[in-house]
N, C-alpha and C positions, 0 to 999 in steps of 0.2 A: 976542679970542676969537670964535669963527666961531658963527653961530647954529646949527649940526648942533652943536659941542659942549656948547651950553644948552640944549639939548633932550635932548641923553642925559645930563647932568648933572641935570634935570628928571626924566627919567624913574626912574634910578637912585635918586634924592631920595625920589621917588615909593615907590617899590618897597622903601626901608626905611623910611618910614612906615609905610605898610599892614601890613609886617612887626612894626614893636612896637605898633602898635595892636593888631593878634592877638592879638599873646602876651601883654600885659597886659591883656587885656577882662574875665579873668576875677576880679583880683584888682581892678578896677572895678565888676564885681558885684560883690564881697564886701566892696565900701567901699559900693555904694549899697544892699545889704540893712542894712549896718550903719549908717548914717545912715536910711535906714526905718524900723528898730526903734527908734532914739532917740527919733525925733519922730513915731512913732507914724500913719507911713501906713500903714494897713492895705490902701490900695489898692498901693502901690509892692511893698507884702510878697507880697502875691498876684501879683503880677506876677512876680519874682523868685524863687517859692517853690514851686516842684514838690510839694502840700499830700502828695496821694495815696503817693507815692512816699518823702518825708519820713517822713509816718504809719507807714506799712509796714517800714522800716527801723528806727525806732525800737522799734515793738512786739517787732519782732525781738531786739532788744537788751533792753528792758526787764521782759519779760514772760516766763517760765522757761519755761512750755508756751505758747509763740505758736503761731500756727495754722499754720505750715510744718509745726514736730515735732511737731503732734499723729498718733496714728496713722488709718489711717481709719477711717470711721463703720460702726459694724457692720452686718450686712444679718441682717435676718431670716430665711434659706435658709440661712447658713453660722451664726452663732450669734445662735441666739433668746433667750438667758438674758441676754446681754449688751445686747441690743435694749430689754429689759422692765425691764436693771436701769438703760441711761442715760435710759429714758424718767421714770423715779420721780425719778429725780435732781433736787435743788433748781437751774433755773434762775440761778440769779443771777450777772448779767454780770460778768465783774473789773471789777477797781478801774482804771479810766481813767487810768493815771499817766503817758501821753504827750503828754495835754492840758496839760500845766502848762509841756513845750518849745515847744508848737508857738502861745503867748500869743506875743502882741507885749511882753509884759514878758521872756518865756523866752527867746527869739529874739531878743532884745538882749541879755540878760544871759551867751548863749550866742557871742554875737561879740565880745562885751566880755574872754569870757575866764573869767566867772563860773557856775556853777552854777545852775540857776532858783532865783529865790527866795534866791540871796544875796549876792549882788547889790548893791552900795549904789545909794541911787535916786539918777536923775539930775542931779537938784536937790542933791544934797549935793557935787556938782563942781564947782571955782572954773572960772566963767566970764569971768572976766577972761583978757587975753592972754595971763599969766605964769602963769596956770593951765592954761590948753589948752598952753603949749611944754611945763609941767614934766608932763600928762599925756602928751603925745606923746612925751615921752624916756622915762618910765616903761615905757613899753608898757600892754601885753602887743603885739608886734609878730604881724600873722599873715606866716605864711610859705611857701611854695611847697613842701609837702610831695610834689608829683607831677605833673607836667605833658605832656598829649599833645593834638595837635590837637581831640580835640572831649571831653576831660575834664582837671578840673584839682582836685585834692585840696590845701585850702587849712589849714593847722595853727596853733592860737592856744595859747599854753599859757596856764597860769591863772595872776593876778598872783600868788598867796602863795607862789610859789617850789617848789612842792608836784612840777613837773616834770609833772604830769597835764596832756594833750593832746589837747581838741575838734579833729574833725576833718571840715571842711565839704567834701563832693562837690559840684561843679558842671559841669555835662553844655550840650555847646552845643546849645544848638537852629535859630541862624540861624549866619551869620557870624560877627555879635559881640554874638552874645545868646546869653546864659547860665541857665541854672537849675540854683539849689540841689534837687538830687533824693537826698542823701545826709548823715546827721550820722551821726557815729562819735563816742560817750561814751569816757570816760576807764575801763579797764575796774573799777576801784573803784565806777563808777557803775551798770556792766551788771549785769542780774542772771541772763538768759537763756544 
């Protein structure tokens, strides 16, 4: 074999590496968020977690008047009665019900496949070998629900067979770095 043909054998070699290291970068994020949540790096979480963007989508989903459809704020020129009656109005904030996804318990139990909060704790999982093969065949498997050069919609369904389907968005921001900037609830969960 002549050395010009190991060198384009090399190169070619080359260029389908690169190739599925791309295409699978993202479903390595969504194994290394999901190993972050288990073991509870809150730093690896933040690195991987698009918070703001997260935040935003979810309120969207969970919150019936989010602040997208609200309408806008009245002006005192066009109607004053309106003005006088949101200023009487009882302040009080809603109910925070995005905070309990966006916990490092949420955010495991959400790539796990489970609901926040129901969840079995991690501690109840055989950690022996023949416990991790028979969780691994079990599932819940995630799966490539959408794939494009710089976003990839990644889908876990839930283990009780229920067919309801968490659906993680992840947007690249480098090469081969990814952020979760998207969760899509099962719609039984939406209430918006």
């Amino acid at each position: 074999m002549t050395l010009q043909k190991r060198i384009w054998d090399l190169i070619v070699l080359a260029i389908f590496v690169f190739a599925a290291a791309f295409a699978t970068a993202p479903w390595f994020a969504f194994r290394a968020l999901k190993a972050a949540a288990q073991y509870e790096d809150v730093q690896a979480i933040g690195e991987l977690v698009d918070f703001p963007a997260v935040r935003r989508s979810l309120t969207g989903q969970l919150v019936a008047d989010a602040p997208a459809a609200q309408p806008e704020t009245p002006s005192i020129w066009r109607d004053p009665l309106s003005v006088f009656k949101k200023a009487i109005e009882p302040l009080a904030p809603p109910e925070p019900k995005v905070d309990r996804y966006l916990t490092v318990a949420g955010v495991s139990a959400l790539t796990r496949g489970y609901a926040p909060g129901k969840a079995p704790p991690a501690s109840a999982q055989d950690s022996t070998f023949g416990g991790q093969v028979k969780a691994a065949i079990q599932g819940p498997y995630p799966t490539i629900a959408y794939w494009d050069p710089n976003r990839v919609r990644i889908a876990v369904k839930r283990p009780d067979g229920s067919g309801r389907v968490t659906i993680f968005t992840f947007e690249r921001t480098a090469l081969f770095t990814w952020k979760l900037v998207h969760i899509r609830l099962p719609g039984d969960e939406r209430q918006g």
